[in-house]
C-alpha positions as CSV (number, residue, x, y, z in Angstrom):
1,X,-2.7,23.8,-1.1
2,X,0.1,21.5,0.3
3,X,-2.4,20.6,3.3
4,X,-4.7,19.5,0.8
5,X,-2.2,17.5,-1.1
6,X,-1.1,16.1,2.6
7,X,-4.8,15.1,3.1
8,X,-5.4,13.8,-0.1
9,X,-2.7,11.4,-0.2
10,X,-3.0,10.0,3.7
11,X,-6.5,8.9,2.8
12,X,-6.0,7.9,-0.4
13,X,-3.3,5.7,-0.2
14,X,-5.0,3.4,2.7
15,X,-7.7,3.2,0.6
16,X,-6.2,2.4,-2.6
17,X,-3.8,0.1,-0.2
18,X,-7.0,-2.0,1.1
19,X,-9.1,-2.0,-2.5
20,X,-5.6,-3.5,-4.6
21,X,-6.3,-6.0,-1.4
22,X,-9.5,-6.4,-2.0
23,X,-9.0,-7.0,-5.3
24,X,-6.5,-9.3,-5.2
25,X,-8.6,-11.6,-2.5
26,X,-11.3,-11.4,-5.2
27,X,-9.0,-12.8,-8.1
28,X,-7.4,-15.5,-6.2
29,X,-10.5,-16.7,-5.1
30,X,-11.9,-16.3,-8.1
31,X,-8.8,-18.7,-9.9
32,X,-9.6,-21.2,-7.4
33,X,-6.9,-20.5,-4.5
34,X,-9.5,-20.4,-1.9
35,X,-7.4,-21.5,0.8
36,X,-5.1,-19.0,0.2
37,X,-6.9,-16.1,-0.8
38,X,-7.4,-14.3,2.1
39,X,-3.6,-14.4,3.0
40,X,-2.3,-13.3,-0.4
41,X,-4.7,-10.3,-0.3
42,X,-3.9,-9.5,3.5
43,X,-0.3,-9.7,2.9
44,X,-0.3,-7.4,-0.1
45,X,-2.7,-4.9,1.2
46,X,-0.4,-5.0,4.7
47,X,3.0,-4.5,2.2
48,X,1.0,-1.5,1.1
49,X,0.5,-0.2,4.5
50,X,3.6,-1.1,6.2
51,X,5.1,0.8,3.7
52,X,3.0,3.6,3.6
53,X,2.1,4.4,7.4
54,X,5.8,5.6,8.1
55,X,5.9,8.3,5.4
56,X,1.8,9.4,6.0
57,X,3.5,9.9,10.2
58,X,6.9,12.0,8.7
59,X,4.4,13.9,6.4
60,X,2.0,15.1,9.3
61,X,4.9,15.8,11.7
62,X,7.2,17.3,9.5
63,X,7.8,19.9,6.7
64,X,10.9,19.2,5.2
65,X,12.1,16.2,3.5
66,X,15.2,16.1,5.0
67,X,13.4,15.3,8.4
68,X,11.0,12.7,6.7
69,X,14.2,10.1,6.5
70,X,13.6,7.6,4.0
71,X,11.8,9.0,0.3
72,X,8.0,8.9,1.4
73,X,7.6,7.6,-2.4
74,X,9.8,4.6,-1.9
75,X,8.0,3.0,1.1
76,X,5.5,1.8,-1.4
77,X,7.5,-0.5,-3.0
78,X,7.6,-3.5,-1.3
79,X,3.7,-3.3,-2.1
80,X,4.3,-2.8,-5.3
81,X,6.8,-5.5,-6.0
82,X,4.5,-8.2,-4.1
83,X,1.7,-7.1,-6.4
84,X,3.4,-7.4,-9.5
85,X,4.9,-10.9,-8.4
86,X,1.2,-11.7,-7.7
87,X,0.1,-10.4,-11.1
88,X,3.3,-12.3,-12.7
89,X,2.2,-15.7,-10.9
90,X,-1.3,-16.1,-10.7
């Protein structure tokens, strides 16, 4: 069961990492920043990732959380911050 919650949550993440992205790319161009579009979105998807990669690497390799460093949870929020700025600014 933990495996599966492993598997689930190193593909998901990505995923959900590349379609708030996507998403984003598709606003901003969509209000007109078309210059800038594709930066905005690539930054924020890459926040998501940078973030996430780390904790998906401590969660194949290791078991215990006291080996994983850093909360896995936490590495998402410069993501999150950078998508809520967007959301506050656009």
């Amino acid at each position: 069961m933990v495996a599966r919650a492993r598997l689930l949550f190193a593909v998901g993440l990505p995923i959900i990492a590349i379609g708030v992205g996507w998403w984003v790319y598709q606003d901003a161009r969509k209000r007109g920043h078309d210059e800038l579009a594709l930066w905005i979105g690539f930054v924020i998807a890459g926040l998501f990732l940078a973030g996430s990669v780390p904790g998906l690497v401590a969660l194949a390799i290791a078991d215990g959380s006291a080996i994983q460093g850093f909360p896995t949870a936490l590495r998402v929020v410069p993501g999150i911050a950078a998508f809520v700025v967007y959301l506050r600014f656009r």
